[in-house]
C-alpha positions, 0 to 999 in steps of 0.5 A: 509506457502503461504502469498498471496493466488491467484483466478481469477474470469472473467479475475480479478487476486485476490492476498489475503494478508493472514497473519493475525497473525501479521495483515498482516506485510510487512515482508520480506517474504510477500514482496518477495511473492508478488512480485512474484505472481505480476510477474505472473499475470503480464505475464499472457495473461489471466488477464486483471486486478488485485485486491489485497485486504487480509484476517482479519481485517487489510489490512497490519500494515505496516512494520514488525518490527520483519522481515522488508523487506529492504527498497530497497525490498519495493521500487522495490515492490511499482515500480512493482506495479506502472509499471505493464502494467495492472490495480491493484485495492485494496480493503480494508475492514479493517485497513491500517497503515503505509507501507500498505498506500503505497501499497494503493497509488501504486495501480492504484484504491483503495476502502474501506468499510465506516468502515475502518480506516487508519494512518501513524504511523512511526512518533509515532515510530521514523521513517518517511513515507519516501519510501512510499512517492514516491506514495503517494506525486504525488498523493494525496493532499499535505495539507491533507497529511501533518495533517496526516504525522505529527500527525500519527492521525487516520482517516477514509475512508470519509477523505481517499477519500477526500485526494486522497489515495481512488478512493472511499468507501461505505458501502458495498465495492464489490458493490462499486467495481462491476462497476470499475470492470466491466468497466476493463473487458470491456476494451481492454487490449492494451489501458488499459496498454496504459492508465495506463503508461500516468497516471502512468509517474509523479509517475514513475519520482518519483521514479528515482528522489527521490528513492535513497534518500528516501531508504537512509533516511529510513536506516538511520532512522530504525537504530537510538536510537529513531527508537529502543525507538520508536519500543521498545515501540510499542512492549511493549505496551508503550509511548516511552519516548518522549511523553510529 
């Protein structure tokens, strides 16, 4: 079964998470698929710009909890994101939880439309946001973040922007995408990898910094009591027993 389905409109490399049975899970499987169909489009002389966007009502639910990929897996995917030398833009027409915010705050341009909703669940399930911080803190506001991380809240694409996890959003979001798409294709392909590694530098010395603690966190946080209360409790649609 194909995962992430491929077209090319105008030089535009589309990679469509199409796993809607589990909302687009990051499995093992789906990382792995992804992360090679990056490779492609990467070396393909062809395409100047990448959108990565995905079928169903969600963009990804995050980790699959019944096939997670190893953490070490997700930060490679998250850095091949960052490093690739062409711009990668999401488009987002559902919902984005957890791991699938990373992907958003890899991603060099993200958009949604008005009527998605996004929230960082881990705490909720006895885990912590903790290798897809290696995008997100750089880029988005610290004040904000911290709400969200906190509270596993939910919260809409308005706030989305506001706190940097969004380039934009609007109604219809291919009409919000059409001239950032445009402008890429405009673009000579050199000064656009050119461009992308200075804006890119501060997340790439995240990741050298803080990766492998940050992998070690989550490896340790999967396996404790809590985490399996927690995940225990997501599948069989309960409060795990923290909840006050």
């Amino acid at each position: 079964m194909t995962l992430v389905t491929r077209s090319r409109t105008r030089a535009v490399q589309t990679l469509t998470l199409d796993s809607p049975d589990n909302r687009n899970a990051l499995s093992a499987a789906l990382v792995h698929e992804l992360a090679d169909a990056l490779t492609d489009a990467g070396e393909d002389t062809d395409v100047r710009a990448i959108l990565l966007t995905h079928t169903g009502n969600t963009f990804s639910a995050g980790a699959d909890l019944k096939d997670p990929p190893p953490p070490e897996a997700l930060v490679a995917l998250l850095r091949q994101i960052v490093e690739l030398p062409k711009p990668i833009v999401a488009r987002v027409t559902g919902h984005v939880r957890a791991g699938g915010l990373g992907l958003l705050a890899a991603c060099d341009i993200a958009a949604a439309a008005t009527g998605a909703t996004f929230a960082f669940t881990e705490v909720r399930i006895g885990v912590a946001p903790a290798v897809i911080s290696l995008p997100l803190l750089p880029r988005t506001d610290p004040r904000a973040l911290a709400r969200y991380y906190l509270t596993g809240e939910r919260f809409d694409a308005a706030a989305a922007t506001t706190t940097g996890l969004l380039t934009t959003h609007g109604d219809d979001v291919d009409a919000t995408l059409a001239p950032l798409l445009d402008g890429l294709r405009r673009a000579a392909p050199d000064a656009l990898a050119e461009t992308k590694r200075l804006l890119t530098a501060r997340v790439l010395e995240a990741f050298d910094r803080d990766a492998a603690d940050l992998t070690a966190l989550s490896a340790r946080l999967f396996s404790s009591p809590q985490a399996r209360e927690g995940m225990t409790a997501f599948l069989e649609r309960r409060d795990p027993a923290w909840v006050v």
